[in-house]
C-alpha positions in Angstrom: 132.6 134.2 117.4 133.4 131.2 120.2 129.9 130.6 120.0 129.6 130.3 115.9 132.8 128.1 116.1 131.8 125.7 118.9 128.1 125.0 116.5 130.3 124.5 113.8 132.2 121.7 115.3 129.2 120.4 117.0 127.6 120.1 113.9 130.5 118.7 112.0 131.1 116.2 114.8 127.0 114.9 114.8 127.8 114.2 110.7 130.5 112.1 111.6 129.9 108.4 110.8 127.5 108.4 108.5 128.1 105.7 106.5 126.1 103.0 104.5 127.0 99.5 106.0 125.1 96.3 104.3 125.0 95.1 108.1 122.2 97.7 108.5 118.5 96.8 109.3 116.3 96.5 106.8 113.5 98.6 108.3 111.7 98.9 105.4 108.1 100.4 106.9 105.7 103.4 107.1 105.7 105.9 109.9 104.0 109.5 110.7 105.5 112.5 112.6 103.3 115.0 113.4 102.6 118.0 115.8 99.3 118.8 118.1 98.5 122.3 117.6 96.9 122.4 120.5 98.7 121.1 123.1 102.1 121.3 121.5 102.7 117.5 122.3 105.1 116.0 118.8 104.7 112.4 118.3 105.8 110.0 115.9 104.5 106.1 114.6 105.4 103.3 113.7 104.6 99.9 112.0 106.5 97.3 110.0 107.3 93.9 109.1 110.3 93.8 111.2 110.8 92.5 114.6 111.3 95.5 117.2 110.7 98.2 114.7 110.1 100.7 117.6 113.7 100.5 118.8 115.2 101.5 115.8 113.0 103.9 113.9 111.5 106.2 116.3 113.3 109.5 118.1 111.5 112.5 120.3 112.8 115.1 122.8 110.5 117.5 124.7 110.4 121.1 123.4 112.9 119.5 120.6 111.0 117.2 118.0 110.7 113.9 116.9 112.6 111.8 114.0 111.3 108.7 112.0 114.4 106.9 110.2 113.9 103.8 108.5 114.3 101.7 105.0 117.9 100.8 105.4 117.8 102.5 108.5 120.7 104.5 109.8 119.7 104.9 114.0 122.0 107.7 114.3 119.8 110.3 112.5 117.1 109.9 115.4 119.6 111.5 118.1 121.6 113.1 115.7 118.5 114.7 114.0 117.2 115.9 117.2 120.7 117.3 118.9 120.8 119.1 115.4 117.4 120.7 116.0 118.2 121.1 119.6 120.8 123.5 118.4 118.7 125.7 116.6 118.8 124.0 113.1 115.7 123.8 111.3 114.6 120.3 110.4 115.2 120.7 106.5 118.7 122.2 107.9 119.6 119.2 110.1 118.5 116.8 107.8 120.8 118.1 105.2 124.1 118.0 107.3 123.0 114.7 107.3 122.9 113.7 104.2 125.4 115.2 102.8 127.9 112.8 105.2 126.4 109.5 104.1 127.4 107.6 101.7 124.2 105.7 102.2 121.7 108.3 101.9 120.5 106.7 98.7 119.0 103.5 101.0 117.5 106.2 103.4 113.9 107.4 104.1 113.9 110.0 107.0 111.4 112.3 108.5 112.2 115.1 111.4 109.7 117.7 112.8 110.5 120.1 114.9 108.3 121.8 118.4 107.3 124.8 115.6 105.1 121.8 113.2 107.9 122.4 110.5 109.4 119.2 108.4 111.4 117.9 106.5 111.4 114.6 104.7 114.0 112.5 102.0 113.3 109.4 100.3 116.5 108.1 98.7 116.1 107.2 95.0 117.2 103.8 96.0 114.6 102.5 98.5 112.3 99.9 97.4 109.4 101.0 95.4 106.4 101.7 96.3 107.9 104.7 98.1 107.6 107.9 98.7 107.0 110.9 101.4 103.7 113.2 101.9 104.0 116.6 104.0 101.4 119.3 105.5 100.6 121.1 107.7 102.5 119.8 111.5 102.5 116.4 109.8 104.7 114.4 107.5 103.7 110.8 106.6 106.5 108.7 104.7 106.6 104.6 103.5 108.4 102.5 101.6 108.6 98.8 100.2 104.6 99.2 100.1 102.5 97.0 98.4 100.3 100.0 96.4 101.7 103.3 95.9 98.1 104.7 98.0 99.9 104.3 101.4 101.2 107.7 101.7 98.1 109.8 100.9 95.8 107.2 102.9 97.5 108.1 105.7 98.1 111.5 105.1 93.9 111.9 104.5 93.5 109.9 108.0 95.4 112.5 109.7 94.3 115.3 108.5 90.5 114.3 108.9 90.3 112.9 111.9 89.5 114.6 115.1 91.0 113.8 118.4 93.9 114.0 120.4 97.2 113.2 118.7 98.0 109.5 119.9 94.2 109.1 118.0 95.2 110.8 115.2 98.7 109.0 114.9 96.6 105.7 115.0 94.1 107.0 112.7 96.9 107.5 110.3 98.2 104.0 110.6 95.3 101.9 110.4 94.6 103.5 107.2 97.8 102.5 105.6 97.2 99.0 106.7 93.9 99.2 104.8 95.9 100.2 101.8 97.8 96.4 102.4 100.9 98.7 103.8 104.2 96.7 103.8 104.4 94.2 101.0 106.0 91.8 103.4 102.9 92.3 105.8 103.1 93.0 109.6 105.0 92.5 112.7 105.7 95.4 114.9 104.3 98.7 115.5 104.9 101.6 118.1 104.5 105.1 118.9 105.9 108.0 121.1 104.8 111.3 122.0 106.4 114.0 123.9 105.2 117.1 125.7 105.4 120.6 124.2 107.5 121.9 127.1 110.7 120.5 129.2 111.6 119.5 132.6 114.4 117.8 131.8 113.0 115.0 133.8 112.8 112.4 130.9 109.6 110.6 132.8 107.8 113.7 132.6 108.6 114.9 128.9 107.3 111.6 127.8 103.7 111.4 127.5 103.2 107.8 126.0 106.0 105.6 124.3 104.9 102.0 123.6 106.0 99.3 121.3 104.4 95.7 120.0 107.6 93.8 119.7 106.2 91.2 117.8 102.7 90.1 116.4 100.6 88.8 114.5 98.2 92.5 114.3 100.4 95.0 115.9 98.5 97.9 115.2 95.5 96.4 116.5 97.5 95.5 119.7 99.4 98.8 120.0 95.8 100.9 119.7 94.8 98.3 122.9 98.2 99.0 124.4 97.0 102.9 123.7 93.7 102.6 125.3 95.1 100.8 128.5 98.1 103.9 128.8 95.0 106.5 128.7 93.0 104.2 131.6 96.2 103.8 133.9 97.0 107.9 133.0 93.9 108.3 135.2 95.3 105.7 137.7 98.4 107.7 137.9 96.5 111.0 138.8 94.4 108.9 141.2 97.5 108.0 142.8 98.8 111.6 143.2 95.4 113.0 144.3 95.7 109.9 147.4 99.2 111.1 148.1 97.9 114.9 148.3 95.0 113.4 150.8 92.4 114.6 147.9 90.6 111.7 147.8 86.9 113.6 146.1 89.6 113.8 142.8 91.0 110.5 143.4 87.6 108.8 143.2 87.0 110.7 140.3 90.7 109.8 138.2 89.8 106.2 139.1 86.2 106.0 137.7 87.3 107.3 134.7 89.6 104.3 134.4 87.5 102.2 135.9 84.8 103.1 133.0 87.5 102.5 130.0 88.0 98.9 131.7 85.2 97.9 133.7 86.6 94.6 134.4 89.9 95.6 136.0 90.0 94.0 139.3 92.9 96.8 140.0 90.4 100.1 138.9 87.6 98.5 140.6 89.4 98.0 144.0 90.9 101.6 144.4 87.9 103.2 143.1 86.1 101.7 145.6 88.6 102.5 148.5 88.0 106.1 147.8 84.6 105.6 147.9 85.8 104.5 151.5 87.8 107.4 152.2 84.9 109.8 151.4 82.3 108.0 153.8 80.1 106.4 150.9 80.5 103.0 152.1 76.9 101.6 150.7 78.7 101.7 147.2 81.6 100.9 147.9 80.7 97.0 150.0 79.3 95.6 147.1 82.2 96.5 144.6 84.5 95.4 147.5 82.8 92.1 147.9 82.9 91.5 144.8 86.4 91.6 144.1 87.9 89.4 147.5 85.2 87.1 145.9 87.4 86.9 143.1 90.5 87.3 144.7 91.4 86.9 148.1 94.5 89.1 148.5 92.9 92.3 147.8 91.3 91.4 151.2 94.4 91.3 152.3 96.0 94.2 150.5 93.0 96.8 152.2 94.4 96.0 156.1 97.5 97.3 154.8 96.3 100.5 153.8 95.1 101.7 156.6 98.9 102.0 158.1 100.2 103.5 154.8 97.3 106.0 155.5 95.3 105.3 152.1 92.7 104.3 154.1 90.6 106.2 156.2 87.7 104.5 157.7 87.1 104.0 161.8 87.6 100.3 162.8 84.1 99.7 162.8 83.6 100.4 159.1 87.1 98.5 158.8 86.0 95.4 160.5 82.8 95.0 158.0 84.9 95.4 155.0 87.0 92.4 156.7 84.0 90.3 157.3 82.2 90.8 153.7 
């Protein structure tokens, strides 16, 4: 009975302070939430004409679910939305408590999925035409102030079609709005956050990729760079950890892969090549090596260095030529 009371007045306090204000942004966009079957990852995306739409619309929690909240957008149903689901409340369920305590909700569009694929999705009868909502399965895809009323099934066919992981997918979805002319007011900002099926309660862990275009000209073809760059530097990372652990065969490995999405990165090239070091295959690595203190002197620098930190392993011999190339 303490158990059923304490909900009810957590769920009655979240409500609180829903209220319409005119000082509210005007977030008017199109987004996607959307679940990976596979891996169990949730993400949500993002893309309007509005400066810093990332920071306002977009909500995820590991082993929770993820909240899109825009038009005249109301920020407290992202952590609102997600506590509510966090409790046990399914999406539809959350998103009604809502609702039912804003006088605004006429001005709102809002999206919530939670770590099972269900959704739930409202589009006030008040936002600005074209609008609308489109759900299926793990997915719901939602716009307003559009410039055709095709947005919403664009993206929904995007989705659905395209095979790949779910950051892919999410962008897949996005880039076929903008064909559709998306936003009537054009473009500005885009972004996009996923989060991992299970948590650790160790928020840089549950977060698998959150980035934002603050402001540009073609945000979603800078945010699908800004993608492609987190995937390269995810390899970095485990390069990193596999030099911590002293496995430098599977550090050479994580940084090739990077190095192969970004073949001029002075930064992919250099520590590929110092675990071709560690692992004694020093013909392939001189050239790469030479290559790069050619271009830039202080890498020369940088590889004395490692030696004391113990990322590099080479006898003073092998040292001294790297020195002198």
């Amino acid at each position: 009975m303490k158990s059923i009371l304490l909900s009810i007045f957590f769920i009655s306090f979240l409500a609180q302070s829903q209220v319409y204000k005119k000082s509210e942004p005007f977030t008017h966009t199109y987004s996607i939430v959307a679940l990976d079957e596979t891996t169990g990852e949730m993400g949500v995306a993002v893309q309007s004409h509005w400066f810093s739409v990332g920071s306002l619309v977009i909500y995820g929690e590991a082993e929770v679910g993820v909240v899109a909240t825009q038009s005249l957008v109301n920020p407290a149903y992202g952590p609102k939305g997600l506590a509510l689901m966090k409790q046990g409340l399914k999406p539809q369920q959350a998103l009604e408590v809502l609702l039912a305590n804003d006088e605004g909700q006429a001005y709102r569009q809002v999206a919530m999925l939670n770590k099972e694929g269900l959704t739930a999705t409202h589009t006030g009868k008040l936002c600005i035409e074209e609008a609308g909502h489109k759900r299926g399965k793990n997915y719901s895809v939602q716009a307003n102030m559009m410039l055709k009323n095709t947005v919403v099934d664009a993206m929904a066919r995007a989705f659905e079609n395209y095979s790949g992981n779910l950051e892919d997918r999410l962008m897949a979805a996005l880039k076929a709005a903008e064909r559709e002319q998306g936003d009537i007011r054009g473009k500005q900002s885009a972004a996009i956050l996923i989060v991992n099926a299970k948590a650790t309660g160790n928020s840089w862990q549950d977060t698998k990729m959150e980035l934002r275009v603050e402001d540009s000209d073609n945000p979603i073809e800078e945010l699908e760079r800004l993608v492609k760059v987190h995937k390269a530097y995810d390899f970095m990372n485990k390069g990193d950890v596999a030099m911590e652990n002293g496995d430098s065969k599977t550090a050479e490995d994580m940084y090739l892969n990077a190095q192969q999405m970004f073949p001029e990165n002075l930064e992919m090239q250099y520590w590929y090549a110092v675990n071709l070091l560690n692992n004694n295959d020093i013909d392939k690595a001189l050239p790469i090596l030479k290559s790069i203190f050619e271009t830039n002197n202080n890498w020369r620098t940088l590889t004395s260095r490692l030696v004391r930190s113990k990322l590099l392993n080479v006898s003073p011999e092998v040292l001294k030529t790297v020195m002198e190339l």
